[in-house]
N, CA, C and O atoms as a GROMACS GRO file, in nm:
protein
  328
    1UNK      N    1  -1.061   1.252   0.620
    1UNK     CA    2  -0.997   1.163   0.528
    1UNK      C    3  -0.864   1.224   0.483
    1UNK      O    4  -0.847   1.344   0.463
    2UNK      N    5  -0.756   1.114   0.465
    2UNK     CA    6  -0.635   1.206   0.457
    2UNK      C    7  -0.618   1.151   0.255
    2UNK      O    8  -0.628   1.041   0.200
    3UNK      N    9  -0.596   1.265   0.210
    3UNK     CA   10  -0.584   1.259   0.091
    3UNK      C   11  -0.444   1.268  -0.019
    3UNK      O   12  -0.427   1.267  -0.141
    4UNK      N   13  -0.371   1.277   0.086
    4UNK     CA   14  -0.207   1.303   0.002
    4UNK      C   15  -0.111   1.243   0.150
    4UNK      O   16  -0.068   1.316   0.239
    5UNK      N   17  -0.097   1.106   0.142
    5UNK     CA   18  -0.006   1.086   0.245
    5UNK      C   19   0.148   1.097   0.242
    5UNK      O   20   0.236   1.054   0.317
    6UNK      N   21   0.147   1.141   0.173
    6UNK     CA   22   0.361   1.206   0.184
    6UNK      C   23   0.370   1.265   0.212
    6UNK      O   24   0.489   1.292   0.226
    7UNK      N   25   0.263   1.382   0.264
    7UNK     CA   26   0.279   1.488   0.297
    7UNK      C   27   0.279   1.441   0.503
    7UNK      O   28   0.288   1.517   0.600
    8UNK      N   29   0.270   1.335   0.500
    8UNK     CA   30   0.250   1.341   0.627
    8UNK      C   31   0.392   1.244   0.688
    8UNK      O   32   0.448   1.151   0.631
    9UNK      N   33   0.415   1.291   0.790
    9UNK     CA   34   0.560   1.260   0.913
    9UNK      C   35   0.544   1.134   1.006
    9UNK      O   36   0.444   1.116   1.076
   10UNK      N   37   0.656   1.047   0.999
   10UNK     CA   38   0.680   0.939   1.114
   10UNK      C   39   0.638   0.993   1.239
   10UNK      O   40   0.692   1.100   1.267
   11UNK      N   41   0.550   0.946   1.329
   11UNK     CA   42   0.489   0.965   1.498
   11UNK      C   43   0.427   1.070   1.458
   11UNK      O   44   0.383   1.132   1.555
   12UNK      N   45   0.399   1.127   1.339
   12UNK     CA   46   0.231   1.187   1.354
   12UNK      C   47   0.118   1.148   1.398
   12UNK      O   48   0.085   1.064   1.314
   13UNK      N   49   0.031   1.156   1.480
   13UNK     CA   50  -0.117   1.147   1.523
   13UNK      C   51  -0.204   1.176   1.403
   13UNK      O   52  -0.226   1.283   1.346
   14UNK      N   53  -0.248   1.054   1.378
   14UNK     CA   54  -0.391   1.008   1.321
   14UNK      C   55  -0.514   0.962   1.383
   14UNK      O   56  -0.518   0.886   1.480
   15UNK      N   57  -0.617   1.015   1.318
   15UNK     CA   58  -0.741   0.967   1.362
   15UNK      C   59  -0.792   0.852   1.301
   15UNK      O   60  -0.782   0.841   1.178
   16UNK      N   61  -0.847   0.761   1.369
   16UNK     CA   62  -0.918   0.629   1.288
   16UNK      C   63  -1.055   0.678   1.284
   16UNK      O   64  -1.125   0.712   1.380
   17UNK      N   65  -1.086   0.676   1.148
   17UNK     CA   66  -1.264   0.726   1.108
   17UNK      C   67  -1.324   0.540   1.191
   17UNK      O   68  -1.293   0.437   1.131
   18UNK      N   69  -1.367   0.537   1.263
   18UNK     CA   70  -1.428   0.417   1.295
   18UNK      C   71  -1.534   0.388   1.204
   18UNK      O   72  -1.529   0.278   1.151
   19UNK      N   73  -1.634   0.470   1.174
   19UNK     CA   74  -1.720   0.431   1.094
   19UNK      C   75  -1.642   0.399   0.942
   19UNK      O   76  -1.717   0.364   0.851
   20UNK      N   77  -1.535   0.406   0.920
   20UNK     CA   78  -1.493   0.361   0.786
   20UNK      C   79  -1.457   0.213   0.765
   20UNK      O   80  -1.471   0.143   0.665
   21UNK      N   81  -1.393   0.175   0.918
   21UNK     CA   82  -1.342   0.070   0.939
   21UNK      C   83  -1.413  -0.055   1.017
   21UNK      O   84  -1.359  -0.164   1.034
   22UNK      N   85  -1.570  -0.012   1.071
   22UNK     CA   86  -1.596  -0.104   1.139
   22UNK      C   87  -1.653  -0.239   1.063
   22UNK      O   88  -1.700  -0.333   1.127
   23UNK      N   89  -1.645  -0.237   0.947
   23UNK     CA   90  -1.671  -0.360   0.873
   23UNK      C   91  -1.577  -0.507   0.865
   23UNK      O   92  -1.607  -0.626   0.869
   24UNK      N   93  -1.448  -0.431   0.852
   24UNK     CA   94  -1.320  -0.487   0.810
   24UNK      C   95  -1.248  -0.556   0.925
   24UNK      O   96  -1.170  -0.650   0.910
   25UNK      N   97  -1.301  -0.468   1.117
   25UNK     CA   98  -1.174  -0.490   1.224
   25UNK      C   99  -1.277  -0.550   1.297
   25UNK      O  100  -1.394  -0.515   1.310
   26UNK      N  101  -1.200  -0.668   1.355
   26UNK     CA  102  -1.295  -0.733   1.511
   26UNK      C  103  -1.333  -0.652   1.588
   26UNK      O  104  -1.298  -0.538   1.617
   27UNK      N  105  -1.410  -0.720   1.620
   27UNK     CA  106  -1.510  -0.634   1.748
   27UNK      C  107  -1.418  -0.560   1.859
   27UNK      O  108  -1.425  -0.445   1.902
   28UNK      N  109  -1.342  -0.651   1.888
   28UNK     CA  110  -1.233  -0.613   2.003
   28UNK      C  111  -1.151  -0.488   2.010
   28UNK      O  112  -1.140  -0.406   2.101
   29UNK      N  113  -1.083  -0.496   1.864
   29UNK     CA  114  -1.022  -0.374   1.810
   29UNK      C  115  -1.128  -0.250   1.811
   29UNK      O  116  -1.082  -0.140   1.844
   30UNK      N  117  -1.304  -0.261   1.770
   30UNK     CA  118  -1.328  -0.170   1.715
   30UNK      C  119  -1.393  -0.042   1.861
   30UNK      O  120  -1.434   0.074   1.861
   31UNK      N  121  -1.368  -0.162   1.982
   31UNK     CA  122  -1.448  -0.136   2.099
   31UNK      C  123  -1.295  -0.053   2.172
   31UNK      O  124  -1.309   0.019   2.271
   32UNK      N  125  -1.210  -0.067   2.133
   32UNK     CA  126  -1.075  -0.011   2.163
   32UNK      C  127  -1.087   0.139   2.086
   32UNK      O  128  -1.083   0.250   2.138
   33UNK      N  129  -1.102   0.109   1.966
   33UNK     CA  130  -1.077   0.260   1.862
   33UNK      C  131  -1.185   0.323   1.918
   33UNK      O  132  -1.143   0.427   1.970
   34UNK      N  133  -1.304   0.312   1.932
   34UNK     CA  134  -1.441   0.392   2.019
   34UNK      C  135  -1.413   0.458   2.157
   34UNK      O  136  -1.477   0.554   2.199
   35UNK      N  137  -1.287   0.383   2.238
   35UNK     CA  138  -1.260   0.471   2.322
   35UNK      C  139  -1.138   0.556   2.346
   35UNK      O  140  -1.105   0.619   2.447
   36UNK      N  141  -1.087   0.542   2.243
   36UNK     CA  142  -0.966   0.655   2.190
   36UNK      C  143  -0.930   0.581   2.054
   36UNK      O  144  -0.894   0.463   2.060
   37UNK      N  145  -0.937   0.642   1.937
   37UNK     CA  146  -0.937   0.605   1.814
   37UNK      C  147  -0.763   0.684   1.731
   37UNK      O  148  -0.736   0.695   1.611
   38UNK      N  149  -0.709   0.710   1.810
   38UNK     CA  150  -0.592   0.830   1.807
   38UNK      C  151  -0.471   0.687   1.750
   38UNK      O  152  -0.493   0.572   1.791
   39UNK      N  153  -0.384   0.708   1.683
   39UNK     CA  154  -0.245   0.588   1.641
   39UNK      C  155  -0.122   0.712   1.618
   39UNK      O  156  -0.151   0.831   1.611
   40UNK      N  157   0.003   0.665   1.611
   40UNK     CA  158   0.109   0.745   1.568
   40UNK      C  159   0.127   0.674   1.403
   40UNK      O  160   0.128   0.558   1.364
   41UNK      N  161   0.135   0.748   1.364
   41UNK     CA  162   0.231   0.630   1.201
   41UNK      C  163   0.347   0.636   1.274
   41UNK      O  164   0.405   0.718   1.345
   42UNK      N  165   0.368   0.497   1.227
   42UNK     CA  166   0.517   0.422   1.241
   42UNK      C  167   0.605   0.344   1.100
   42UNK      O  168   0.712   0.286   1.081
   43UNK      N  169   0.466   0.391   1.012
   43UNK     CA  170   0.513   0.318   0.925
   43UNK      C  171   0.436   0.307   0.767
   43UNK      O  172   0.336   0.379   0.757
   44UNK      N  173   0.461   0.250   0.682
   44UNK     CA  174   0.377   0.237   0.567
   44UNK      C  175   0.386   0.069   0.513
   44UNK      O  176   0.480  -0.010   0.518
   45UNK      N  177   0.235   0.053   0.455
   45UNK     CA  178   0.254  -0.064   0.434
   45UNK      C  179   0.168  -0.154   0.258
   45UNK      O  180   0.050  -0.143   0.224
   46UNK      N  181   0.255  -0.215   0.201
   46UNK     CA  182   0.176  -0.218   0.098
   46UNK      C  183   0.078  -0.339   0.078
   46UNK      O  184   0.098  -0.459   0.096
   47UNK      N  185  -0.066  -0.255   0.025
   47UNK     CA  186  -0.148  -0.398   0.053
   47UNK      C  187  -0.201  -0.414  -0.035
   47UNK      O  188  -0.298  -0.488  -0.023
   48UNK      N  189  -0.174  -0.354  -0.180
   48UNK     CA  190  -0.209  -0.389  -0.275
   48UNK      C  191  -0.144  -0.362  -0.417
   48UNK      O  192  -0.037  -0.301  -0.416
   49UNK      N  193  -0.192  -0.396  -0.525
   49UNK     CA  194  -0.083  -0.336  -0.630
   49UNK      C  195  -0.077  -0.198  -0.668
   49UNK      O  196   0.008  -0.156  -0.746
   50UNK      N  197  -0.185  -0.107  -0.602
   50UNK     CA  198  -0.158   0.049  -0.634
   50UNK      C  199  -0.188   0.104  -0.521
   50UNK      O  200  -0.218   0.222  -0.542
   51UNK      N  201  -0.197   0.065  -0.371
   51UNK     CA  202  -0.230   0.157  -0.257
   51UNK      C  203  -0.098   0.111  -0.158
   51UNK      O  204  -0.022   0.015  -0.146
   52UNK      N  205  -0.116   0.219  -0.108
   52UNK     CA  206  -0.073   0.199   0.049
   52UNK      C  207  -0.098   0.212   0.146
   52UNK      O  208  -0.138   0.327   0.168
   53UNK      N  209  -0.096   0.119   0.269
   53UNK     CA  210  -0.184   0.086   0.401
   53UNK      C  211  -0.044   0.210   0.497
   53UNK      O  212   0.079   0.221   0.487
   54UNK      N  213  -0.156   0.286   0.587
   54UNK     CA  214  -0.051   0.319   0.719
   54UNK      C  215  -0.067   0.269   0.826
   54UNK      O  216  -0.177   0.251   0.878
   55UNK      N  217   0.040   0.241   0.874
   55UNK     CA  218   0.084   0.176   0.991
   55UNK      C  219   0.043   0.264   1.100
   55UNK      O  220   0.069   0.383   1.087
   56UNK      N  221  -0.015   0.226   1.199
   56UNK     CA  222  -0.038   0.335   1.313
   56UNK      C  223   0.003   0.215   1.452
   56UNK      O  224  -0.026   0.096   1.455
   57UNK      N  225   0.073   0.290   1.548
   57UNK     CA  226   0.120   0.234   1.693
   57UNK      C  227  -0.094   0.276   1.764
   57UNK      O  228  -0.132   0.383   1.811
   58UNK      N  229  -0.143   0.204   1.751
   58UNK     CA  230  -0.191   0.259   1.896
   58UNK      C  231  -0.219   0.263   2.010
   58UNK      O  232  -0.180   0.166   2.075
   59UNK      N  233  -0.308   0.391   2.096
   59UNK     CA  234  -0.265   0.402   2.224
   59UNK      C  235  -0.252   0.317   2.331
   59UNK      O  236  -0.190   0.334   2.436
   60UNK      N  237  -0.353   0.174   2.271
   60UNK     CA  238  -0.311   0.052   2.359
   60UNK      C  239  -0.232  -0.002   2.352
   60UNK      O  240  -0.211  -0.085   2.442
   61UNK      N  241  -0.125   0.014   2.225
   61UNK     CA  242   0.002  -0.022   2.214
   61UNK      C  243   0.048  -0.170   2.092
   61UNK      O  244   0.154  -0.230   2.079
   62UNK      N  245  -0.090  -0.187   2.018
   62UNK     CA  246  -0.098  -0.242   1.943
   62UNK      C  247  -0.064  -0.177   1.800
   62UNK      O  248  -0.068  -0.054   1.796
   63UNK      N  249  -0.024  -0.264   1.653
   63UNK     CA  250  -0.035  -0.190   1.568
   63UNK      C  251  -0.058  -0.233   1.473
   63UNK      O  252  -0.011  -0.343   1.447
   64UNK      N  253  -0.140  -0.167   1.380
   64UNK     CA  254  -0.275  -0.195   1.262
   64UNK      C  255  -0.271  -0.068   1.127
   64UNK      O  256  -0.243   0.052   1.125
   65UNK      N  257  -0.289  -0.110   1.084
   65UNK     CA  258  -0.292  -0.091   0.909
   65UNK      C  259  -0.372  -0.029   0.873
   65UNK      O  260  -0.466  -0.096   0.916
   66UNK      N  261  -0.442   0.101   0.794
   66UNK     CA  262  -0.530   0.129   0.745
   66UNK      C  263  -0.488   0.207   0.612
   66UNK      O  264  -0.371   0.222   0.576
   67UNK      N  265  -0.617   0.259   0.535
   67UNK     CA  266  -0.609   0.279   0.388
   67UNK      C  267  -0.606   0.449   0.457
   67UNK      O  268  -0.624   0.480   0.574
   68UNK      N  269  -0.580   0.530   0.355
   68UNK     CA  270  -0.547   0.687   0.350
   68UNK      C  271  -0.705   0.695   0.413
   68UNK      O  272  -0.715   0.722   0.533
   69UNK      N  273  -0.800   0.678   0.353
   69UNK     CA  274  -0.954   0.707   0.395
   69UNK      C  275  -1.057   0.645   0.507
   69UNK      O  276  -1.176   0.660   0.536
   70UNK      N  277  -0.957   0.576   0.550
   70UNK     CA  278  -0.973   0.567   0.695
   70UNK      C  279  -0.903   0.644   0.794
   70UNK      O  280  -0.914   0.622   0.915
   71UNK      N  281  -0.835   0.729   0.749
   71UNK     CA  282  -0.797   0.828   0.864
   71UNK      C  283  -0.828   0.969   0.851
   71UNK      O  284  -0.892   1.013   0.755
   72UNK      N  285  -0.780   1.045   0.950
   72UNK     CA  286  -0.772   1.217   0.933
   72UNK      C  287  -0.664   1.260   1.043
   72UNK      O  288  -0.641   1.217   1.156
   73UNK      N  289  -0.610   1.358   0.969
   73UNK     CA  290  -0.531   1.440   1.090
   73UNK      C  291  -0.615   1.474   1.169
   73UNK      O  292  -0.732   1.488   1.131
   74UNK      N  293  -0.576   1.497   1.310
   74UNK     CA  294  -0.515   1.582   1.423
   74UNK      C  295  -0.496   1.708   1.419
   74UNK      O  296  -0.445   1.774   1.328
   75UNK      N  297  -0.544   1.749   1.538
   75UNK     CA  298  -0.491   1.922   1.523
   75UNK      C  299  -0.320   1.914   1.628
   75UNK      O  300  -0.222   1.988   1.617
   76UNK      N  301  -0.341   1.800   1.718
   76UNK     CA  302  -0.214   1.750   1.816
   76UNK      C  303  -0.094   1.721   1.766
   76UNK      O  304  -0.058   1.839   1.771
   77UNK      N  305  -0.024   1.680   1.733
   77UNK     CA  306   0.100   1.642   1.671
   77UNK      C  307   0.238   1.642   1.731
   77UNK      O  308   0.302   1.748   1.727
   78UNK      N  309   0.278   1.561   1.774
   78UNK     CA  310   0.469   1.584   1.856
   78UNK      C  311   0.516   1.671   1.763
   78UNK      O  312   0.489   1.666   1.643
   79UNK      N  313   0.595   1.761   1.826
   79UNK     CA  314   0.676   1.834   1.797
   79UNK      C  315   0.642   1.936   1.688
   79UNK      O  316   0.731   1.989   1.622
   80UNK      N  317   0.496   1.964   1.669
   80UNK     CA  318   0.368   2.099   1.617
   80UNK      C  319   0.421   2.218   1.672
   80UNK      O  320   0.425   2.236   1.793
   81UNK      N  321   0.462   2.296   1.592
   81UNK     CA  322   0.448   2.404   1.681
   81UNK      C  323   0.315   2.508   1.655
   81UNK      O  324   0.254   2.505   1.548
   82UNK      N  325   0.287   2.577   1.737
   82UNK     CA  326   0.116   2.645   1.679
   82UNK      C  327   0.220   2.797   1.688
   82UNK      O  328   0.171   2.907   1.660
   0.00000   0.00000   0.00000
């Protein structure tokens, strides 16, 4: 679960917790995130009067919205250096 999102960078790699989200996303989407659940943020989005949704590209090339606690970092990241 990501808990402080400013701390986090445009085309960072996020994880979609599927089990957080499979209530909320069609079947279609959720049979997609089960076989690579990985998005870049591209973006931020507001979906309510005190949160904010992130934008993730993902790897099928679609792009979808989730709350901070539906995701987690990555140990992967463009341009990470270890």
């Amino acid at each position: 679960m990501i808990k402080d999102s400013s701390k986090l960078v445009i085309n960072q790699l996020l994880k979609v917790e599927v089990a957080q989200v499979k209530d909320r996303l069609p079947k279609k989407l959720l049979l997609q995130l089960l076989k690579d659940p990985t998005g870049k943020l591209v973006g931020y989005k507001m979906v309510d009067g005190n949160q904010f949704g992130l934008v993730l590209e993902l790897t099928m090339g679609t792009t979808q919205w989730f709350f901070e606690h539906e995701l987690s970092e990555t140990n992967t990241n463009p341009g990470q250096q270890d």
